[in-house]
Structures are given as structure tokens and as C-alpha cells.
C-alpha positions in Angstrom: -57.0 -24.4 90.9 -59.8 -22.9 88.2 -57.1 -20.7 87.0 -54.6 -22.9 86.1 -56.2 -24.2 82.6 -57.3 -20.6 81.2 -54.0 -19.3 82.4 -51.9 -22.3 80.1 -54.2 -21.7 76.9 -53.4 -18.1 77.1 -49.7 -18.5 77.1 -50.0 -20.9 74.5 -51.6 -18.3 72.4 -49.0 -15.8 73.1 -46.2 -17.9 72.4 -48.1 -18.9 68.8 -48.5 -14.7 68.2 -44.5 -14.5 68.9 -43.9 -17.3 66.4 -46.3 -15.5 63.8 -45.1 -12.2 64.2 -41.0 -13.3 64.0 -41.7 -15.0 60.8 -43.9 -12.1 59.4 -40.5 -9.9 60.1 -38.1 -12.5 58.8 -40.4 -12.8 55.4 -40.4 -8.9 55.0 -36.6 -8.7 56.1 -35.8 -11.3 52.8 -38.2 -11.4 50.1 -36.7 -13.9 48.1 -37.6 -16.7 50.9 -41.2 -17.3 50.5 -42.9 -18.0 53.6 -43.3 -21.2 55.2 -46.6 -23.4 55.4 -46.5 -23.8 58.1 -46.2 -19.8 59.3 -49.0 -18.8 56.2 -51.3 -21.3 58.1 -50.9 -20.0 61.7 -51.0 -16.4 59.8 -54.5 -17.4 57.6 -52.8 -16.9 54.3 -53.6 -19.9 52.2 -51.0 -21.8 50.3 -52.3 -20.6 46.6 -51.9 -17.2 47.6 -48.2 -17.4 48.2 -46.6 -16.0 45.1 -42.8 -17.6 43.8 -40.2 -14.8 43.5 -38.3 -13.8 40.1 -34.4 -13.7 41.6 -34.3 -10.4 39.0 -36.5 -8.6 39.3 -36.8 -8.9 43.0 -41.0 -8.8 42.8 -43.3 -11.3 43.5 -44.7 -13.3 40.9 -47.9 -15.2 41.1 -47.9 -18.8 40.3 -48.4 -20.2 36.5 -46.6 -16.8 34.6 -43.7 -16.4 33.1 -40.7 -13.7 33.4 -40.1 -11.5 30.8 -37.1 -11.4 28.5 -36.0 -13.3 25.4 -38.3 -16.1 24.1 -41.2 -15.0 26.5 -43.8 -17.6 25.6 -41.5 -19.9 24.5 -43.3 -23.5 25.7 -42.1 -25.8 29.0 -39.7 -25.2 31.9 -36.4 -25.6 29.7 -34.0 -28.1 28.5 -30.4 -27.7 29.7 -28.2 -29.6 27.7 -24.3 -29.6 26.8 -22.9 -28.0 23.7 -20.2 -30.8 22.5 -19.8 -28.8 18.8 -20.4 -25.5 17.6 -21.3 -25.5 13.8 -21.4 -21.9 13.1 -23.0 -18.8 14.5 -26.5 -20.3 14.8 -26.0 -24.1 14.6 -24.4 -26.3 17.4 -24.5 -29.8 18.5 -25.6 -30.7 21.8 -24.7 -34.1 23.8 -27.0 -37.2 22.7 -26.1 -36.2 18.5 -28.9 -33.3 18.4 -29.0 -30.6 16.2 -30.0 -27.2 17.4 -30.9 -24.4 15.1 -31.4 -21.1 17.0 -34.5 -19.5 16.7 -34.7 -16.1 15.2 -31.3 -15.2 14.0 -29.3 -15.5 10.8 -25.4 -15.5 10.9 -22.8 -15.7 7.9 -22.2 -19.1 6.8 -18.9 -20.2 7.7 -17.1 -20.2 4.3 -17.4 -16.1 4.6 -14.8 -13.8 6.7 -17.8 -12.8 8.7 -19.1 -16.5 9.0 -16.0 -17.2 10.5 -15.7 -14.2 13.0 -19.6 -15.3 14.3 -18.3 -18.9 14.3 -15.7 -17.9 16.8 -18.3 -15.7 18.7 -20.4 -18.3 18.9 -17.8 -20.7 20.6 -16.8 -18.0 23.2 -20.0 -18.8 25.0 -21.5 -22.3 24.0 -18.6 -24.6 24.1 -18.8 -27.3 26.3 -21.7 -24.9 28.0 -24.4 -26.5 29.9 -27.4 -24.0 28.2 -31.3 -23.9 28.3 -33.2 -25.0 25.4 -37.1 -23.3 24.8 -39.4 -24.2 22.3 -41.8 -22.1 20.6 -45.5 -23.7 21.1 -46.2 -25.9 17.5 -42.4 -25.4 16.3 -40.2 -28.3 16.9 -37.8 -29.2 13.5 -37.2 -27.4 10.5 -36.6 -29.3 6.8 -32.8 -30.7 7.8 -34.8 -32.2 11.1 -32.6 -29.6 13.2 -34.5 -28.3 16.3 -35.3 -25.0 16.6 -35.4 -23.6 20.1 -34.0 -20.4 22.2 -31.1 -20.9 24.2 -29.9 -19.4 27.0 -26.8 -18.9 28.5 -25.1 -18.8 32.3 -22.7 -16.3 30.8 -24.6 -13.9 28.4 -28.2 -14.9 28.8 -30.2 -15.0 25.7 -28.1 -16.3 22.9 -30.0 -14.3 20.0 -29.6 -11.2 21.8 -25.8 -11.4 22.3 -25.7 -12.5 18.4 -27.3 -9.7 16.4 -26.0 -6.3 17.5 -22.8 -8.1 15.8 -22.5 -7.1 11.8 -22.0 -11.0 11.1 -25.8 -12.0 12.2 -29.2 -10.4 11.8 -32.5 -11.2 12.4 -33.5 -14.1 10.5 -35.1 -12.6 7.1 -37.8 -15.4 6.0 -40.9 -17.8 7.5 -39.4 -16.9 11.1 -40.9 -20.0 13.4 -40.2 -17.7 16.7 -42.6 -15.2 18.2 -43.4 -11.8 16.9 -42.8 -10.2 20.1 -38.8 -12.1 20.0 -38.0 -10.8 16.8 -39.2 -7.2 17.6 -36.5 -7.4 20.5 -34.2 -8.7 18.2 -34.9 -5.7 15.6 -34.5 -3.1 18.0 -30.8 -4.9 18.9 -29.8 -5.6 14.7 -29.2 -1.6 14.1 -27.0 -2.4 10.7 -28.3 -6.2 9.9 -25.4 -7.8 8.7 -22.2 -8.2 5.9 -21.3 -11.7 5.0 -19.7 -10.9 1.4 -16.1 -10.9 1.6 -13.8 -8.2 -0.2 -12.6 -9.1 -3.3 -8.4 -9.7 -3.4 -6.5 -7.2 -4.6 -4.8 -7.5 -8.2 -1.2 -9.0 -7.7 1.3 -7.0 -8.0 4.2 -7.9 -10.7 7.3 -6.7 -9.0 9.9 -9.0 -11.5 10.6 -6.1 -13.2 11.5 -3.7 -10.0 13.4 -6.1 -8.6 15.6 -7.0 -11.6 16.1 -3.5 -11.9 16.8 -2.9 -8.1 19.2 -5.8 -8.3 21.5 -4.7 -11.7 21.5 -1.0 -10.2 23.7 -2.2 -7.3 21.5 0.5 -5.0 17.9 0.1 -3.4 15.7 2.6 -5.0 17.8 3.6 -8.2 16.6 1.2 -10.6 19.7 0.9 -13.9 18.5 2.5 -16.7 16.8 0.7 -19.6 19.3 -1.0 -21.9 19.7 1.0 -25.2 17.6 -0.2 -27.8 18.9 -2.6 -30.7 18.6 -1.1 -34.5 15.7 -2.3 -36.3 15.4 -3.0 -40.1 13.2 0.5 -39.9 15.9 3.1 -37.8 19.0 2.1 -39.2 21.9 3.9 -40.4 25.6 4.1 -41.6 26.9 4.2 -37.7 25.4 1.0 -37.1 27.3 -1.2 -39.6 31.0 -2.5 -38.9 32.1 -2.4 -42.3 31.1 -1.1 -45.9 30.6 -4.8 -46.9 27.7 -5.1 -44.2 26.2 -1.9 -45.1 26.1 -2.8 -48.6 24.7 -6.0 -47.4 22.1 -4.5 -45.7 20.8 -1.8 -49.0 17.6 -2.7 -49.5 15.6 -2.1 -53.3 14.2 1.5 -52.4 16.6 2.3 -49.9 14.4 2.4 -47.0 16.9 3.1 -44.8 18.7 5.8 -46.7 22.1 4.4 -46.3 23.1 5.6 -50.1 22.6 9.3 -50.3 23.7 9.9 -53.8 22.3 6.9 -55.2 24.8 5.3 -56.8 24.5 2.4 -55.7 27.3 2.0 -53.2 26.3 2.1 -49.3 28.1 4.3 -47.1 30.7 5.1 -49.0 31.1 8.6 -47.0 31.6 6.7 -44.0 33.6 3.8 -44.9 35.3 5.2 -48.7 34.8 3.4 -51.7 34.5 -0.1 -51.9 38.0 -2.0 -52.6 38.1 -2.8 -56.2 39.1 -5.9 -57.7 42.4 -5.6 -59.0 43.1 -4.6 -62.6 44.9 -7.4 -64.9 48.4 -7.1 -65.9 48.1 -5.0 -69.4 48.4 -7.1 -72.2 51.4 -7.1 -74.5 50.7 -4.6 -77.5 50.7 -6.9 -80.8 53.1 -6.2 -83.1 55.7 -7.1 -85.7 57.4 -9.7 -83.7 53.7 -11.7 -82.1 52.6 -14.6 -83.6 49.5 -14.0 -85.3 47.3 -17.0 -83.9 47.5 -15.8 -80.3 45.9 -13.1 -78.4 47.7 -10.9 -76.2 51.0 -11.0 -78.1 52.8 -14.4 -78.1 56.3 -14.2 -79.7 56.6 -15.4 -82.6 59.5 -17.6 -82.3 61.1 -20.7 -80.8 58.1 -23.4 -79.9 56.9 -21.5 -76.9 55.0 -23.5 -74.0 52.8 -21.4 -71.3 55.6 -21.3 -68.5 57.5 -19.3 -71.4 54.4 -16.9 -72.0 53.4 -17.0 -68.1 49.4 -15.7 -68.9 46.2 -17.0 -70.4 45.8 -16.6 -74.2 43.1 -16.5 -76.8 43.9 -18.9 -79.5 43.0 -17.2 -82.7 44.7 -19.2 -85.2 46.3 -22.7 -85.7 47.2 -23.9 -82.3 51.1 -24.1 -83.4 52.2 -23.9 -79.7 49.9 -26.6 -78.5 48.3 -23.7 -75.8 44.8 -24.6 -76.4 45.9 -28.6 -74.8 43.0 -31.2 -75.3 40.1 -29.5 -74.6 40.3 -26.9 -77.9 37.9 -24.5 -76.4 40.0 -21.5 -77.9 41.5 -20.8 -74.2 45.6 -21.4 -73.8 47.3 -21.7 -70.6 44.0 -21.6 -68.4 46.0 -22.0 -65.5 47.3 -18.5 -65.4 43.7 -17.6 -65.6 
């Protein structure tokens, strides 16, 4: 009957060693899964000495540090918020109207090739993300009131770190609010910084002329041969006139042109013969014996003779017997033969 009570307290203290030792095993077995209170207390371990585990790295890290990687130092637990608008490669919008400027990079504004290329980047991994938002102790707003703050991603992790080995963003290149030790990380990542001007537009090429030619050739790479050119004032000569009359038309004072080569006067005359000549008048009636003396050419003197009788103009000389000279007694008779 005395062995009863010594005997139960002894079990009891086995079955608490089997307890102990099982959860000892388990703890070993799957580090991530920080031992229990209650098992720490039955072991002796007290509660401040049981560390949190970093689901990276695998290690045990005490309570109150941080893990490393980007913005390490960066102040509080985190913000996670929801991107509803990406403005370009470093600016977004998050849900409530914020304005989030992220810390420690610089991409190409968006009016640039390059701004537009990091824009799209950019959107690939915030929109409509859920990210975390860090601040960097004493830094809250820049001068446009947009918060500054790392972000961090489910799907690439740090944001600035994804950014920068791209040749649209670099390290931001001014008063930089984020930590030295961030933007040495960030360095090491930016090998070539970044190219934001565009390339300037090549000339425009005129192709009217090819393709008028192409057209009037009738075949695709035989361009029609350039029309002859038209005689100028300066090149001219006998082969380009029509007619004698033009070429005459065309001798200048000086003969610039050389179109009379013997210099008489008379233009081309080897190409196109002499000019036609006005016609000689009929001879005139020899005066003799039988004219009246009062006309010239010879007018017989006989009968009263009227001009259809004489048929050609006369000089009156004399007394107008024959009445030639009509009204106008200018010394001219039958002026209609003229």
C-alpha cells in the first residue's frame, strides 16, 4: 500500500520525459515550426529564448532583427497595398488615391521610347498587385507630396532591383532619401545606367521622282530617260527654227547665237535659202514721142484717158489734163493701182 503513491509519481514523470523528448524530435525534424510553450516550459527553455524563423534562409533569427535583402532598415513591418494605376517606371498609384514614388531608382519619363518600354515593365508586375510598402526612417514625401517607400513584390521581390539592370532605369542620380547600403545594391545591379534619348528620325525620303519615272518607263527598275532638253536663248541654232522667218526673228544685235555666219544680215540662209523677195513692179513704160508730158511713167498722149485706160499709178508732173490726180491734188493719179 506504501508503494502505490511513489510508484504513480514516477510514471507520471516518465510519461512527461516521453512528451518532452517527441517534441524535442519533432522541433529538430521541422525547423520552421518553432516550439510550443508549452513543450519549452516542460524542457526549461524560456519563451524569450525561442528565436522566429526567416522562411529563406532556413536559420533562426532572434527576435527584434531584420532579414537582409532590399531596403534593409527600411522602418515598420510593411504596408501592403493594391496598385490600381501605374504611372511610369517608378511612379504608381495605389488604392485610397496615394502616390508612391519608389525609392532609389530613376526610369525614363514616359514621353521617351525607353520611358515607354519601363512603363510597360513596370505594369508586368504591379498592376492590380497587392505589394509591400517600406519606409526609410525620417523619409515620408518628397516636393509633389508623393510617398517614397520600397516596394516589394509576390512575383519578383524587390521592385528597384528588378528595375535597374534594365537600360531604361538607373540608380537615382541626386539627394537619394533611401539608405546607402540600398543604393550600393542597386549600383552593383545598374552595370550600363540608362538611355532615355530617343534616336532622331531619319530624313524622308523623296521618292516622286522614282516613281514618276518607274511609272512612264512601263517596267519596274528601268526608269524612262530624261526628256531632251528645250533650246534656250543661249544654245540655239539654225536646226531649231521651222522657218527662215523665225530664225530671222530670232537674230539678235551681236548675233549671240551665231545663226548668220557671213554676216549679212540674213539668218540661215544656208539652211532655209534666201529670203522670198517682194516682188519687183511691172517696168514702167519708157517715155517717149507719143507720152504726154505731165505724167510719169508714160501716159499716151491722146484721147482723154481715165486710169482704167492707163491701168497703174502715175506721178502727175504737169497740168492734171486727165483729171488722174482726182480731189486730193497730192501729185499721185490712179492711187488705186497703187
Amino acid at each position: 500500500m506504501g508503494g502505490g503513491p511513489r510508484r504513480g509519481r514516477k510514471v507520471v514523470r516518465w510519461l512527461v520525459g516521453v512528451f518532452v523528448g517527441l517534441t524535442v524530435i519533432g522541433w529538430i525534424s521541422d525547423p520552421d515550426s518553432p516550439p510550443t510553450q508549452e513543450a519549452a516550459s516542460a524542457s526549461g527553455l524560456h519563451a524569450s529564448e525561442i528565436g522566429t524563423t526567416d522562411s529563406r534562409s532556413s536559420v533562426a533569427v532572434p527576435s527584434g532583427a531584420t532579414s537582409s535583402g532590399a531596403g534593409a532598415g527600411a522602418g515598420g513591418a510593411g504596408d501592403v497595398v493594391t496598385v490600381t494605376r501605374v504611372i511610369d517606371g517608378d511612379t504608381f498609384e495605389v488604392a485610397g488615391g496615394r502616390t508612391v514614388r519608389v525609392l532609389g531608382i530613376d526610369a525614363c519619363e514616359a514621353g521617351t521610347d525607353a520611358g515607354t518600354h519601363a512603363t510597360r515593365y513596370a505594369e508586368g508586375v504591379l498592376s492590380g498587385a497587392s505589394v509591400t510598402l517600406r519606409s526609410e526612417p525620417g523619409v515620408d514625401t518628397d516636393e509633389h507630396g508623393r510617398q517614397l517607400r520600397y516596394v516589394t513584390t509576390p512575383r519578383v521581390g524587390d521592385f528597384g532591383e528588378y528595375m535597374v539592370p534594365a537600360g531604361h532605369t538607373a540608380v537615382y542620380d541626386g539627394p537619394n532619401d533611401a539608405s546607402p547600403a540600398y543604393l550600393s545594391t542597386l549600383r552593383a545591379l545598374d552595370a550600363n545606367g540608362r538611355v532615355c534619348e530617343d534616336a532622331p528620325p531619319p530624313p524622308p525620303v523623296d521618292t516622286a521622282d522614282d516613281d514618276a519615272r518607274a511609272l512612264s518607263s512601263g517596267s519596274e527598275g528601268r526608269p524612262a530617260p530624261d526628256p531632251a532638253p528645250q533650246p534656250t536663248r543661249s544654245d540655239r541654232d539654225c536646226a531649231d527654227f521651222a522657218t527662215q522667218a523665225d530664225a530671222q526673228a530670232a537674230l539678235a544685235p551681236g548675233d549671240p547665237e551665231r545663226l548668220d555666219a557671213d554676216n549679212d544680215g540674213i539668218a540661215c540662209e544656208s539652211s532655209f535659202g534666201e529670203p522670198a523677195s517682194a516682188p519687183e513692179p511691172a517696168p514702167a513704160p519708157e517715155q517717149g514721142s507719143n507720152c504726154h508730158p505731165s505724167y510719169e511713167p508714160c501716159v499716151p498722149d491722146g484721147p482723154d484717158l481715165d486710169c482704167g485706160d492707163i491701168g497703174h499709178q502715175v506721178k502727175v508732173v504737169g497740168p492734171d489734163e486727165y483729171r488722174l490726180d482726182g480731189n486730193d491734188n497730192d501729185g499721185k493719179g490712179c492711187e488705186s493701182y497703187a
